[in-house]
N, C-alpha and C positions, 0 to 999 in steps of 0.2 A: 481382504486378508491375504499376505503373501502363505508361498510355500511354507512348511513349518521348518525345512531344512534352511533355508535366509531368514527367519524371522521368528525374534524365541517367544515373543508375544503369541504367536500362532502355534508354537510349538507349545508352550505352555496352556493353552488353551485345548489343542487337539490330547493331551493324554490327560490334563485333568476330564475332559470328558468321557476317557476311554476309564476312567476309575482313581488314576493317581492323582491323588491331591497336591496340587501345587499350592506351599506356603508364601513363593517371593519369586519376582526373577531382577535381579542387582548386576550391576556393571560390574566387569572385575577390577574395574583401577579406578582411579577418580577422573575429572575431567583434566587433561592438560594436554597441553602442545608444546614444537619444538624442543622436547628433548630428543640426543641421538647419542648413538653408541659411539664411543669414544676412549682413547687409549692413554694412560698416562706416562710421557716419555722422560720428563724430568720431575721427581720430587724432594724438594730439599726442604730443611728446616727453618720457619718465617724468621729473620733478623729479631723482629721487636713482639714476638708471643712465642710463651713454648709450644704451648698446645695448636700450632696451626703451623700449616706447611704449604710453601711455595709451588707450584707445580706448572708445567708445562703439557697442553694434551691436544693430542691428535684428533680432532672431527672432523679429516677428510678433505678440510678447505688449501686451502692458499698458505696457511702460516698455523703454528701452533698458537695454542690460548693461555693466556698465562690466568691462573685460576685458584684462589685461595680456599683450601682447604684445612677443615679440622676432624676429618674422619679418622682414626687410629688404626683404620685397613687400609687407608691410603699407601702406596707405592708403586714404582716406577713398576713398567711391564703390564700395569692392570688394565682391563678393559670395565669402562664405568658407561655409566649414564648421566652425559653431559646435559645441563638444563643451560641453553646457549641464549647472548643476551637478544633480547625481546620472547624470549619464553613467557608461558602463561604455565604457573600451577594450580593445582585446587585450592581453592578459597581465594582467588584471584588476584594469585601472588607473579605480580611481575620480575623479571630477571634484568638486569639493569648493570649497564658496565659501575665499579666502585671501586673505592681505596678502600681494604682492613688491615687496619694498624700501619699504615704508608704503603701494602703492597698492591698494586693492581690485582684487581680480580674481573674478567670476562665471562662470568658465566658462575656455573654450579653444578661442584657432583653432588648427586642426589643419593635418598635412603628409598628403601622400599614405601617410608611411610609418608617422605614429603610427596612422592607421586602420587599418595591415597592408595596404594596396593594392599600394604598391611598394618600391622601396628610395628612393626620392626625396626627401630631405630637405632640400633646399634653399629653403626658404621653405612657407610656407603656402598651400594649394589655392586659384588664381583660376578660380572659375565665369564662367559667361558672364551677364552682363548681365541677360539676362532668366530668370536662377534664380529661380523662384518660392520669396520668403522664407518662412521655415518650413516647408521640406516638406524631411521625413524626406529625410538625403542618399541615404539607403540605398534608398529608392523613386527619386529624383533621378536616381541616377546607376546604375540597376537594379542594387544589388551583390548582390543575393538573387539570385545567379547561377554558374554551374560554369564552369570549362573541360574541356574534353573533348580530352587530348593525345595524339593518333592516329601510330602509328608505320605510314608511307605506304610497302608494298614497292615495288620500282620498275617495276612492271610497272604500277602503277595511280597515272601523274603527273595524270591527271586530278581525280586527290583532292589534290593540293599547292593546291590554291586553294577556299576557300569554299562557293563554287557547288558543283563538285566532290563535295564531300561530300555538299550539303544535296539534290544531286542523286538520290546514293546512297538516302539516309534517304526521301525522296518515293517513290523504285520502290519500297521495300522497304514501305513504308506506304501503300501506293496513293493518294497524294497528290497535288495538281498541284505544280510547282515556283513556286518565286512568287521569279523575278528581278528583282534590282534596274532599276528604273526608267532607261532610259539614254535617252535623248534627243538626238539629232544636236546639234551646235551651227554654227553656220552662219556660214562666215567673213563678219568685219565688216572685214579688211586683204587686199589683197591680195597679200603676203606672202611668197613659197616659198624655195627654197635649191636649186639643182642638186643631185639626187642620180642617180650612178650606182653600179649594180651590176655587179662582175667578175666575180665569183666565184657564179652563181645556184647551183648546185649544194651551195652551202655556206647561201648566204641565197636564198631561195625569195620572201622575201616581205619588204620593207621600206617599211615608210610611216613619214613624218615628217611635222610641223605646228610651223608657226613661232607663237609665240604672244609678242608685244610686249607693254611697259609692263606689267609684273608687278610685285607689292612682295615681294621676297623675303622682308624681316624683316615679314611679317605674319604673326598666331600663328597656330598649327596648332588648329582648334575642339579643345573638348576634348571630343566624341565619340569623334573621330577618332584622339585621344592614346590615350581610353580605347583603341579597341577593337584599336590597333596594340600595347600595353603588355600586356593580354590574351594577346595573341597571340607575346607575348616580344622586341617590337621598339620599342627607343627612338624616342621623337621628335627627329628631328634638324632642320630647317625643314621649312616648307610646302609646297616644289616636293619633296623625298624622302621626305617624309612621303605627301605623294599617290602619288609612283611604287609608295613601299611600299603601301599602302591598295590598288591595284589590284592590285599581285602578289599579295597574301594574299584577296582577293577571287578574282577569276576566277582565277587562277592565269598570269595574263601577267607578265612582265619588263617592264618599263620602264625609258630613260634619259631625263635631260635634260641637254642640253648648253647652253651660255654660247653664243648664237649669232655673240655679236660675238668670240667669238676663232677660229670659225670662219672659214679661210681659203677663199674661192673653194666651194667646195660639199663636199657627203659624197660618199665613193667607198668603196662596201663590194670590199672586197678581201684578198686573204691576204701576209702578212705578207714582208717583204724576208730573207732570212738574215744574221740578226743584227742587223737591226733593232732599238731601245729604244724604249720607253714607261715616262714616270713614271706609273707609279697615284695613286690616289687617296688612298691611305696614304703617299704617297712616296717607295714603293719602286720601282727600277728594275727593268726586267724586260726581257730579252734573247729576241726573239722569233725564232722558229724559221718554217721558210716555208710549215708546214703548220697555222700559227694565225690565224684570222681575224681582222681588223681595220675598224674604221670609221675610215677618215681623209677629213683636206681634202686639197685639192690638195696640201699640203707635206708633212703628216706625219702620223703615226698618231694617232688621237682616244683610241682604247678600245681593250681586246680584246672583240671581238663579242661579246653572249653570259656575258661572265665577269666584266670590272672596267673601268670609268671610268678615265680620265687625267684626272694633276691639270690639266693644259693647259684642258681642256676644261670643267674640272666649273664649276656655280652655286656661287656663292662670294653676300657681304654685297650684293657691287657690282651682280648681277647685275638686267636690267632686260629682257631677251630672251633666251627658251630656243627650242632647238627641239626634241619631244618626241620620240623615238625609239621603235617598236615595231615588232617584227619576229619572221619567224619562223627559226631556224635549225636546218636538222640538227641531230639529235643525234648522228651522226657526222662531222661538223664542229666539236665544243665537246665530246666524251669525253676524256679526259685532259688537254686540256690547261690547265684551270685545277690539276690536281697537279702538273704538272710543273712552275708556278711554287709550289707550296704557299700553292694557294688552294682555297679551296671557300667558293662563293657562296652565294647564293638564288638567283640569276638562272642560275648555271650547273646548279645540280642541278637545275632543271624543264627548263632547252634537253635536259642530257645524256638525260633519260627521255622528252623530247618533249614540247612545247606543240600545242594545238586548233589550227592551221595557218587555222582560219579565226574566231582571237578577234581579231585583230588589230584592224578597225577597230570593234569593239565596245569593247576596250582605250583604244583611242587616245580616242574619244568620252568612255567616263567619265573618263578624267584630264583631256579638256580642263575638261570641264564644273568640274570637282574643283576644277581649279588656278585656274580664272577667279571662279570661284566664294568662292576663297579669296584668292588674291591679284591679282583685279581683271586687268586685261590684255584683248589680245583677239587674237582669236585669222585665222589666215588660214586656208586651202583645205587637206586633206589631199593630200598628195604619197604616190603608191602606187604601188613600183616593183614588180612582181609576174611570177616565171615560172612561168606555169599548167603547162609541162612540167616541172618538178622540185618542184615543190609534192607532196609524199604523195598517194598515190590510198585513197581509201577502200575496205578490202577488202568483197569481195564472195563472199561462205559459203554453202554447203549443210549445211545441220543433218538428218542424215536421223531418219528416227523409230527403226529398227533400233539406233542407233549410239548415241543417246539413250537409250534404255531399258537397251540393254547396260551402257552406264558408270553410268548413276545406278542402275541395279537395280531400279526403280522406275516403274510408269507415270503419266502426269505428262498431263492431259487435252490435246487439242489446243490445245483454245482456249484454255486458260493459257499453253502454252507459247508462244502466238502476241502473248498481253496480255503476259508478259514480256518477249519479245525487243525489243516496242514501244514497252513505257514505259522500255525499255534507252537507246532513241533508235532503233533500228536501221528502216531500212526493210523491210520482210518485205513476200516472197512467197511464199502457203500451194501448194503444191503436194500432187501422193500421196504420202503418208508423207515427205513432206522439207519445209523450208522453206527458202528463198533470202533469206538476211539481208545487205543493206549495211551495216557498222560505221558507228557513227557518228564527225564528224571527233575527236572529240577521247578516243576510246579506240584507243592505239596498239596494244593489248597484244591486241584482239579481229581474227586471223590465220587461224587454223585453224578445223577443227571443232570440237576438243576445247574451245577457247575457250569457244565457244556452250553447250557443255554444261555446264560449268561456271559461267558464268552463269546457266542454267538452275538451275540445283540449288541456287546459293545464295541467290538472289534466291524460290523457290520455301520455304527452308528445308530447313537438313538438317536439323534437325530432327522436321521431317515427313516425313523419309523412312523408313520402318518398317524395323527390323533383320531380317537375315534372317543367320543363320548359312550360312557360306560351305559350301556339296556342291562335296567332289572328291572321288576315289579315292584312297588310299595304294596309292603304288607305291614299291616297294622297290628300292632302286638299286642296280647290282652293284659290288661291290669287289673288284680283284683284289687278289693277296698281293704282286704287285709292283710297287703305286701306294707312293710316298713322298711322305706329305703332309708340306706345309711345318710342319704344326704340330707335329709328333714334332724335325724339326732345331732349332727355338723354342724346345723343352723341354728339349734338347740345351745348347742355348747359354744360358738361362737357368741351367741344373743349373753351366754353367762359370764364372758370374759376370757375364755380359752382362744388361743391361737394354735392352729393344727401344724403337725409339722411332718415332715416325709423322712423318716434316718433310714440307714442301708441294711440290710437283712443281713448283710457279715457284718461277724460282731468280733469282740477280743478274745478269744474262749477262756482268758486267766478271769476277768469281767464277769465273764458269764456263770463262770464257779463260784463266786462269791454270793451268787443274786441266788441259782440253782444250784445247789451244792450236791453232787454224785451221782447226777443228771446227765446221764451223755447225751455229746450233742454232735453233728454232722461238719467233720472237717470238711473244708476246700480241698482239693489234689494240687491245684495251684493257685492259690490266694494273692490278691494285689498285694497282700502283706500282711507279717505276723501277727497285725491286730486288727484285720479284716479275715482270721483264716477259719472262723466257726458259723454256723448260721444260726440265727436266733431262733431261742427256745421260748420268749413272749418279746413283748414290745417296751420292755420296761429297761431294758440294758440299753437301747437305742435313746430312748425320753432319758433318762436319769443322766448319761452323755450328757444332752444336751443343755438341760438344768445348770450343770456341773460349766457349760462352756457357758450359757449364760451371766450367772453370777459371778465366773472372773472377770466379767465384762461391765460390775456393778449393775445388775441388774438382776434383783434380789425378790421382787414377786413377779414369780413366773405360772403361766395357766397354759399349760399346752396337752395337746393331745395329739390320737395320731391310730391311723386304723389300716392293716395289714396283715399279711400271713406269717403264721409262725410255723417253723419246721421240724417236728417232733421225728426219732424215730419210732416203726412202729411196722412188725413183720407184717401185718394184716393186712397193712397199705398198698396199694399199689406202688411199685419200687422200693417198698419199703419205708416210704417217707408220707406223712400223714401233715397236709398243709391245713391248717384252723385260719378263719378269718376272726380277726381279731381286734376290737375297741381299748382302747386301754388312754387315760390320761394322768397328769403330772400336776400336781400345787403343791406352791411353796411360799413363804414369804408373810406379808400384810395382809389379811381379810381383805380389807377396803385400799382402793388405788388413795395415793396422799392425799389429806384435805384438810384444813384449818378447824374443821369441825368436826372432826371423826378422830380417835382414838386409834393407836396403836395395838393393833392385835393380832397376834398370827395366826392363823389357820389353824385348825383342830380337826381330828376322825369325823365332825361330826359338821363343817363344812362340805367335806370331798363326798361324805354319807348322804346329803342334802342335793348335793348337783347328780348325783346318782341315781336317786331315788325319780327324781325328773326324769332324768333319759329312758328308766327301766316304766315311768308310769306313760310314755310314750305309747309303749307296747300292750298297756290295756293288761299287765300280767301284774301290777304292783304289787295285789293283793296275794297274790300267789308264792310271790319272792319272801325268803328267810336268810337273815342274816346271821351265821350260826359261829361261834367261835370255834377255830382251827387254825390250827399251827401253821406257818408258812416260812421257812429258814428266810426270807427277806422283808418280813415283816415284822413289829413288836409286837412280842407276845402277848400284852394286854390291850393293844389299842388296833388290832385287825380283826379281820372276820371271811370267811368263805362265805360266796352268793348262792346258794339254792334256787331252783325252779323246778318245783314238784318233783322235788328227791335228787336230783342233781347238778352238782354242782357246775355251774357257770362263769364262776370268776372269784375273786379276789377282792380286799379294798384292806386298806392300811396305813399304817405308819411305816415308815422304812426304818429297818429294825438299827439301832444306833451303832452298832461295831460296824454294820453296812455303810452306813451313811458316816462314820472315819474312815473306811477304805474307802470310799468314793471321794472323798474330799469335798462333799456334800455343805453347805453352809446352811445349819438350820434345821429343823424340823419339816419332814418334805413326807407328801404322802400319795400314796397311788393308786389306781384302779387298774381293772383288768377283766374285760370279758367277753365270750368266746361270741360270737355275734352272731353265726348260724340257728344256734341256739335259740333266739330275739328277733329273727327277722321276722316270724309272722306276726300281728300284732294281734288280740282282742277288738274286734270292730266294736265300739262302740254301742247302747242299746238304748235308744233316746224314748223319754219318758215324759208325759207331761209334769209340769213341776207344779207344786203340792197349793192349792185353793188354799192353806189353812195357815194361821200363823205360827213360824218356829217354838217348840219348849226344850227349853235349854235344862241341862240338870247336869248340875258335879256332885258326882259318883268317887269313892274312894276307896279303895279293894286294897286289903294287907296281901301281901303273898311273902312267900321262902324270897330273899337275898337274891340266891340263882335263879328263882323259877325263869323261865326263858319265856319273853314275851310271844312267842311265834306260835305258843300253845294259847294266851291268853287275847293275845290282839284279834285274830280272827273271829273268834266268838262274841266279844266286843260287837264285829261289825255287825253280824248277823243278827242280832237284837236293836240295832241302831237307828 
C-alpha cells in the first residue's frame, strides 16, 4: 500500500480505520484521452443547417482545425475543449475526421457530460481565458483525480467541512495542516446595518458585513464550479456559489441577504406563534414559537440556521448583500428543519454543532471570495457576540490507569502526549494523568472515555496487539421455578403466532386514541413527529403492524412481541417506570385456508384459549380471574382485566370498534396484554402417582344468577373434583 497522500485507496482505508466511514472513492471524469485546450478563432454560421456552425480552432499545432459545431455557446474568442481526431471518449467513442451536412469537421468540442464529468449538457465547456492552448485538459483541469465520499457519524461535525477532514489525515500522518490562506479584508465603506440579538441563548454569536456594488451575473470561476460539482453541488450564481464554497470548505453555514429589502436592521429572535415565512422554494411555512428566526424590524427574514426567505434572497437585480455568519445551538435548530420537511446543509452542521469560533475566519474568506468575484466593497464586520452562552471548551483528565485499562495496551507517555496535541487539545502532563482542554471545534471530546478513544485511533488499532480475553467461567444457577420468556415464544410460535420487534417510539396522536388522558413521555428530539412519544403498552406498536399487514392482503395475522413499556411514574427511578411486557395480536380466519375447513373468524374466546395456555405455563391458571373491566381500547362487552391473586396483570379483548375505524383496522381484531414480571416465576409442578382405579364421570347441572361470576364458582368446582 502506497503513501495515503499518492493513493486514495490507502487514503481511504487509513481514515476509515481512524473512525470515518468511507461510502465510495469514484474518478472525477470518465475515462478518455486526447482531448486538449483549445481556442475558437473563426466561428461562422454552417451553409446547409441552421443550428450548426463552422468553426476554425487553435490546438497549438501547425494549422487551425476546421470543426463542426452545434453548441449555442459556441463563439469566436472562446477557449474549449477540443476532442482532436484519434481521441478516445467514455463509452469508447472514437473521434474520426467527417463531413456534417458537406462541412469538414476534424475533431469535437466537447460538453462536460460527453467527457463523463457531469450531467451537464447544455452547451460546450467555457474555460477561462488564460487556458493555456494545448495542454492536456486532463492535466488542465487535474481530472487524474478520486473523490473520496465519507459517511460523517454525528458525533464528528467537525468533518462536514474540508479542513475537517484534511485535519483528520495530518494527525493521523504526522503532518502539519496547511490552511487555506485567508487574509482580513479591510473595509473600504463604511457601511453597517443594526443588528440585534434576543434570543442569545439560541444564537451565541452573530456577525454581519455589508458588502456594496457587487455584479451578481458575474460567472462563478470554473475552479470553483469544479470543486463545488466534485463535491455533488450545483452552481447556482457567484454570491451561493461562495456561500457554498465556504460551507464545504471550513464547514461554516453562510447567508446572503438583498440588503435593500432589508427593513430598518436584523433582529435575531424566536419566532411569533403562527407566524409565516415564504422560503426560498416558495413554500410557506407556519412557524411555531420555539423556532428561530432573523428578521427586520417588520418581518421574518429566514429561519435561522435552516432556509432563506424568498423576501430576502439575491435575486438578477441584486447590487447589495449583507453576509450573514453565525453560530447557533444545536439545541436551538434540532428538529425543527423536520417538522417543516426540510433538511439542509446548513442545518445538518448547526444540529451536530459548528467551531463557535470559525465565524470570523468564515466571514473573511467569503468576503475576500465574493469581492474577488463580483467586485464590490466591502464595510466593517458587525459582531454581536454573548461570551456567556457561547460553548465552554471542556476540560478532561485522561488518567494513565483508565487508558491502559480500556485500550488493553500500553501506549508510551510521550505519544500519548504528541496525540492529544496534534488533536489540537491543550495538555497538561501530570503523574499518571493528563489534563486536556478540547479544542473549539470537537463537540463530541466530553468525557474521559472520549480521550481514550482518541488515543487508540489516532495511535492505530491496528497496532494494538490481540490478546485473548482471561476470565473465569462461572456457572450460573437455575432454579426449576424460573419461566423464561423463551419456552412461552415457543408456545406461541407452536400456535401459529409470528413474533415481531416494533420501535418503542410511537405517534403520540396513536397513542391517544389506544390510552386516552394518559400522559406519555415526549422525545426532546425525535427522528420524527410520529416517532416522537414512547410507548405506554405494546399494542400501538402490534396494531401498526396488523394495519401494514392487511394493506398488504394479508388478512389473518397472529403476531406477538415482548418488550418494555414506558410509564411515567415519580416513585421511579428518574421517574420513568419500565414493565416487561408480553402482549399479542389476532385477526382474520380461525383456521389457515383449506377446502375442508369453514370460514370463521376469530372470537374473544379464541385469543381467551391461546392465553389460557401461556398463563397455564406458569403452574398459576387456577389462580387467574378473568374479571370484566372497562378498557377505553377495548369493547365493552367482549374484553376482560387479568387478575393474579387481586392484581391486575393485563388485559385481553376485542379492539373496541370506533378504535379499529381510526386505525383503519380491517375486521374484528383482538389483543392481549400482560405485564410479565408478574409470571416469570412459575408453580413447579407436584408429581403424583396417577390413580389404580378407573375414571367416574358425572354431569352435574347448577342454576346460578345471569351475572354470577364464575371465579366464585369455578374454583370450588375444583376442589371437590
Amino acid at each position: 500500500m502506497g503513501e495515503p497522500g499518492d493513493d486514495s485507496d490507502a487514503l481511504a482505508n487509513q481514515i476509515t480505520m481512524a473512525g470515518l466511514e468511507v461510502d465510495g472513492v469514484e474518478p472525477v471524469a470518465g475515462s478518455f484521452h486526447g482531448v486538449v485546450v483549445g481556442e475558437v478563432v473563426e466561428c461562422a454560421q454552417h451553409p446547409n443547417a441552421d443550428k450548426l456552425r463552422v468553426t476554425k480552432v487553435n490546438v497549438g499545432g501547425d494549422r487551425l482545425l476546421d470543426i463542426v459545431c452545434g453548441a449555442p455557446n459556441c463563439r469566436q474568442g472562446l477557449r474549449v475543449a477540443v476532442a482532436t481526431i484519434g481521441a478516445v471518449l467514455p463509452g469508447d467513442f472514437k473521434i474520426k475526421a467527417a463531413k456534417l451536412r458537406g462541412e469538414p469537421s476534424e475533431g469535437m468540442l466537447c460538453s462536460f457530460s460527453e467527457l463523463g464529468i457531469s450531467d451537464d449538457h447544455n452547451g460546450i465547456i467555457e474555460l477561462p481565458a488564460d487556458a493555456p492552448i494545448g495542454t492536456d485538459i486532463r492535466e488542465y483541469l487535474k481530472l487524474d483525480d478520486n473523490t473520496i465520499e465519507i459517511s460523517v457519524t454525528p458525533n464528528r461535525a467537525d468533518c462536514l467541512g474540508i479542513i475537517g477532514v484534511a485535519r483528520d489525515v495530518a494527525v493521523l500522518n504526522q503532518l502539519p495542516l496547511v490552511e487555506p490562506e485567508i487574509v482580513p479584508v479591510g473595509a473600504t465603506i463604511d457601511d453597517t446595518l443594526p443588528i440585534t440579538v434576543e434570543a442569545p441563548e439560541a444564537c451565541p454569536r452573530y456577525l454581519g458585513r455589508v458588502v456594496k456594488g457587487i455584479n451578481v451575473k458575474a460567472p462563478t470561476p470554473l475552479w470553483m464550479k469544479e470543486k463545488l460539482r466534485r463535491c455533488g453541488i450545483r452552481s447556482i450564481d457567484a454570491v451561493v456559489d461562495v456561500t457554498n464554497y465556504v460551507l464545504l470548505e471550513l464547514g461554516q453555514p453562510m447567508h446572503a441577504f438583498d440588503k435593500d429589502r432589508i427593513e430598518g436592521g436584523i433582529v435575531v429572535r424566536m419566532a411569533k406563534e403562527g407566524e409565516t415565512l415564504v422560503l426560498l422554494d416558495g413554500t410557506e411555512a407556519k412557524l411555531n414559537a420555539d423556532t428561530l428566526v432573523i428578521a427586520d424590524h417588520n418581518k421574518a427574514l429566514a429561519m435561522g440556521g435552516i432556509f432563506g426567505g424568498e423576501h430576502s434572497g439575491v435575486n438578477d437585480e441584486t447590487q447589495n448583500v449583507l453576509l450573514e455568519c453565525a453560530f447557533f445551538s444545536p439545541l436551538s435548530i434540532t428538529g425543527r428543519a423536520r417538522r417543516h420537511g426540510l433538511h439542509t446543509d446548513a442545518s445538518h452542521r448547526y444540529e451536530r454543532g459548528v467551531d463557535p469560533a470559525l465565524q470570523h475566519k468564515a466571514m473573511e474568506r467569503a468576503t475576500r471570495l465574493l469581492i474577488d468575484i463580483c467586485g464590490g466593497e466591502a464595510g466593517p464586520v458587525i459582531d454581536i457576540t454573548s461570551e456567556a452562552t457561547l460553548p465552554k471548551r471542556a476540560t478532561i483528565t485522561l488518567r494513565r490507569s483508565k487508558l491502559d485499562r480500556l485500550i488493553g495496551h500500553h501506549i508510551a507517555d510521550e505519544q500519548v502526549t504528541d496525540i492529544l496535541r496534534r488533536l489540537g487539545c491543550e495538555v497538561t502532563e501530570g503523574k499518571d494523568e493528563w489534563q486536556a482542554v478540547a479544542p473549539s471545534w470537537r463537540f463530541d471530546m466530553e468525557i474521559e472515555e472520549d480521550l481514550v478513544e482518541e488515543v487508540a485511533r489516532v495511535y492505530g488499532y491496528n497496532n494494538i496487539p490481540d490478546e485473548p480475553v482471561q476470565a473465569s467461567l462461572i456457572m450460573g444457577t437455575h432454579r426449576e421455578a424460573d419461566l423464561s420468556l423463551k419456552r412461552v415464544k415457543t408456545l406461541l410460535n407452536d400456535k401459529g403466532y409470528q413474533e415481531v420487534i416494533t420501535y418503542s417510539f410511537v405517534d403520540p396522536k396513536v397513542q391517544q386514541m389506544i390510552h386516552p388522558g394518559v400522559e406519555a413521555l415526549l422525545l426532546p428530539s425525535p427522528i420524527s413527529v410520529e416517532m416522537s412519544a414512547m410507548r405506554l403498552s405494546l399494542w400501538t406498536g402490534l396494531l401498526a403492524t396488523v394495519v401494514y399487514n392487511q394493506n398488504r392482503q394479508q388478512n389473518r395475522v397472529r403476531i406477538f412481541e415482548s418488550g418494555l413499556r414506558f410509564v411515567p411514574d415519580t416513585q421511579a427511578p428518574l421517574g420513568i417506570r419500565q414493565d416487561l411486557m408480553l402482549a399479542g395480536v389476532i385477526c382474520g380466519n380461525r383456521y389457515e385456508e383449506h377446502w375442508n375447513l369453514a370460514k370463521e373468524t376469530v372470537d374473544f374466546y379464541d385469543l381467551k384459549g391461546d392465553l389460557e395456555s401461556v398463563l397455564d405455563l406458569t403452574g398459576k391458571l387456577n389462580e387467574v380471574e378473568f374479571r370484566a373491566e372497562a378498557n377505553p381500547a377495548l369493547h365493552p362487552g367482549q374484553s376482560a382485566a387479568i387478575y393474579l391473586k387481586g392484581e391486575r396483570i393485563g388485559f385481553v379483548g376485542v379492539v373496541h370498534p370506533e378504535l379499529e375505524r381510526k386505525l383503519d383496522l380491517n375486521g374484528r381484531t383482538l389483543v392481549f396484554e400482560l405485564e410479565w414480571n408478574k409470571l416469570a416465576d412459575r408453580v413447579v409442578p407436584q408429581a403424583r402417582e396417577i390413580s389404580r382405579f378407573p375414571a367416574n364421570r358425572r354431569d352435574i347441572a347448577v342454576v346460578v344468577a345471569e351475572m354470577f361470576p364464575q371465579r366464585i364458582f369455578y374454583p370450588n368446582v375444583r376442589k371437590l373434583a
